[in-house]
N, C-alpha and C positions, 0 to 999 in steps of 0.2 A: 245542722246548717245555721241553726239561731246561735250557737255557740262564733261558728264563724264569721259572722255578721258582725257578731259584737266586735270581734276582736277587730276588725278592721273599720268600727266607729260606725257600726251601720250600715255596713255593703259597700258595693263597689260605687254606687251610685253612677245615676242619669250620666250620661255625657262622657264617661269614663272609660279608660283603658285597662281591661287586668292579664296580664300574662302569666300561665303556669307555666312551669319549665321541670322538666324529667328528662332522664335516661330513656332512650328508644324502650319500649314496650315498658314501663316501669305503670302508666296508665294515666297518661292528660286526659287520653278523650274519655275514659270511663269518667274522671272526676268533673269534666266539661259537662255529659252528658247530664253527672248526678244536680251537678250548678241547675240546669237546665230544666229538670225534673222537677224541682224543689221549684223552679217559679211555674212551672204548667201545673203545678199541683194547687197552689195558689188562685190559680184562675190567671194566671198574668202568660201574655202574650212570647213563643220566641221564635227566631228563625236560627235554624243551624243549618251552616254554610259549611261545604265540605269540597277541596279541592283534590281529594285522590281517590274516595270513593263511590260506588254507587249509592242513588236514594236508597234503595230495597236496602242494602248493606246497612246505612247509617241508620235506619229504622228499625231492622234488626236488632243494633247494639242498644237503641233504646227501650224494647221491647225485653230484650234479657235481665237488662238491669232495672224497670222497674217492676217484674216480677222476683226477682232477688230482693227490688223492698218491700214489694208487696208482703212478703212469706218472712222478710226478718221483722216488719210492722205488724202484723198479721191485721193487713188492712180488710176490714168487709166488706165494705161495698167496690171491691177488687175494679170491675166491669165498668161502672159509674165512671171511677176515676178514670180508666183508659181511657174510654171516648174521649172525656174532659182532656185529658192529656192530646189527643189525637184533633180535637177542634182548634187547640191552641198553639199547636207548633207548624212550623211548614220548616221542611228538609230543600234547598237549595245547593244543587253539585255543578262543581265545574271542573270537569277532568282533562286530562291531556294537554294542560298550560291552558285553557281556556279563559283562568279566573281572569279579573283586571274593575280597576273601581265602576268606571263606568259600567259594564254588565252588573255591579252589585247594586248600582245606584237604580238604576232602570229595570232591578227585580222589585226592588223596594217602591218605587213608584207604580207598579204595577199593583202589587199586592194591595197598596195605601187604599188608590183610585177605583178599583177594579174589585175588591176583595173586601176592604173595610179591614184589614189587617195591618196593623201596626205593633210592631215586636219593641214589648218592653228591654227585651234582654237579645241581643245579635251573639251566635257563637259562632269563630270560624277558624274550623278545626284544619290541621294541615297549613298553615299558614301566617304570615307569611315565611319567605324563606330568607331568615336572618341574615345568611352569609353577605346576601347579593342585594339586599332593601336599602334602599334609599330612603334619604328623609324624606323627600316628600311624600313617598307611600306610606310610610309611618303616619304622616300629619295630615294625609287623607284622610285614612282612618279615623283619626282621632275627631277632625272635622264633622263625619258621617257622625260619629255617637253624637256628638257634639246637635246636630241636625235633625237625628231622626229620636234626640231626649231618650236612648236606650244605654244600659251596661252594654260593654263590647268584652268580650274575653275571645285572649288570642291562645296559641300553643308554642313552644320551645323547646328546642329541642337541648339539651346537654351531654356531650359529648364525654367516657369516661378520659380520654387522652387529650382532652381540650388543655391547652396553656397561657391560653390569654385569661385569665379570669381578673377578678379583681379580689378584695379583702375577701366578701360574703362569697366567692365562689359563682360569679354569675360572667357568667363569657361575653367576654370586650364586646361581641356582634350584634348581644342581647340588650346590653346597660350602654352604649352608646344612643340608645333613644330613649333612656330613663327620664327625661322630663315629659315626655309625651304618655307614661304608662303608670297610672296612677298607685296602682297592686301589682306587688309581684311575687308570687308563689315559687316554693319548691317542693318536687316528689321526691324524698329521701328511703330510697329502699332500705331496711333493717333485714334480722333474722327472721320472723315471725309477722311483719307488719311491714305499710310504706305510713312513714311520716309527712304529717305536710306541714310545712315549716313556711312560715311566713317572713321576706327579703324586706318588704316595702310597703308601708300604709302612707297611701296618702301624702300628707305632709311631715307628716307625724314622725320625730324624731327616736321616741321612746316606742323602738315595734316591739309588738304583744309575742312572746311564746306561747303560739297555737293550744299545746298539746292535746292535738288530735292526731289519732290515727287514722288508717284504712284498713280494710280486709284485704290483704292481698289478692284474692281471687276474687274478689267484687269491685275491688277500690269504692265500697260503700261507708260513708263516715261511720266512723264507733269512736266511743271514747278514748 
């Protein structure tokens, strides 16, 4: 993850937008969840926001994969770190069309007020839904980071029959809000590995080639 950072000048940074985009099951949300992992390991606050599945579910998948890093880190104080892990995150679902800014806003108000929880890093996975987003849900968004001083990363989906794309391969529905999405990732499946390949830093004209991989069955960073 310190590899990834750099490349992108430092993280995503405070106030900012970052979107991965893959192939259905290729693995955003494993690589969201590792995003995610990597700041509660820190001691840094997050909330992950999920619009298709249940708590128990999304807590689950966070449970899997940080025992997969537990066992490839061969961390010791295994236990320590969960809890830590478990005091710092809160799982927030909105299923069945539920989600919408305002119930995000007035979670996060609650948590602020009520809780003393304030999430450095917002993920919200499943959302939104490219085809049919409007700019100003776009710029809501971007506002909320902007407000509550957190990373926001969103998900994307990429279609293998999609034809609107542009140069880099990133679908009209995606990159028609690129001045609002500061990072933009891609999951590149290979033979033996998924690639993550870096679209978009920041301002930065001259983007870094990542070379990092993933474990395909973890989608856990390796070299």
């Amino acid at each position: 993850m310190r590899v990834f950072e750099r490349s992108i000048h430092g993280g995503l940074g405070a106030g900012n937008i970052g979107v991965v985009m893959s192939r259905p099951g290729v693995g955003k949300t494993a690589f969201l969840v590792g995003v995610a992992l990597d700041d509660l390991m820190r001691e840094r606050k997050v909330l992950h926001v999920n619009t298709k599945d249940s708590a128990e579910k999304v807590r689950e998948f966070y449970d899997e994969v940080f025992q997969d890093l537990a066992e490839s880190s061969k961390l010791a104080n295994r236990n320590e770190v969960h809890m830590q892990v478990e005091r710092s995150r809160m799982i927030h679902t909105f299923r069945g069309g539920s989600f919408d800014m305002d119930r995000l806003r007035g979670a996060l108000s609650y948590m602020k007020e009520h809780m003393d929880f304030v999430p450095s890093t917002i993920i919200i996975d499943e959302y939104p839904e490219w085809e049919t987003a409007g700019e100003d849900e776009i710029r809501g968004l971007k506002e909320l980071a902007g407000q509550t001083g957190a990373e926001m990363w969103l998900s994307g989906i990429v279609h293998r029959d999609d034809q609107d794309r542009d140069e880099r391969g990133v679908p009209a529905r995606i990159s028609r809000f690129e001045e609002l999405v500061s990072v933009l990732l891609r999951l590149k499946p290979e033979q033996d590995h998924v690639r993550l390949e870096l679209i978009k830093d920041h301002d930065n004209k001259d983007v870094a080639d990542l070379y990092i991989e993933l474990q395909p069955n973890t989608l856990l960073l390796s070299w």
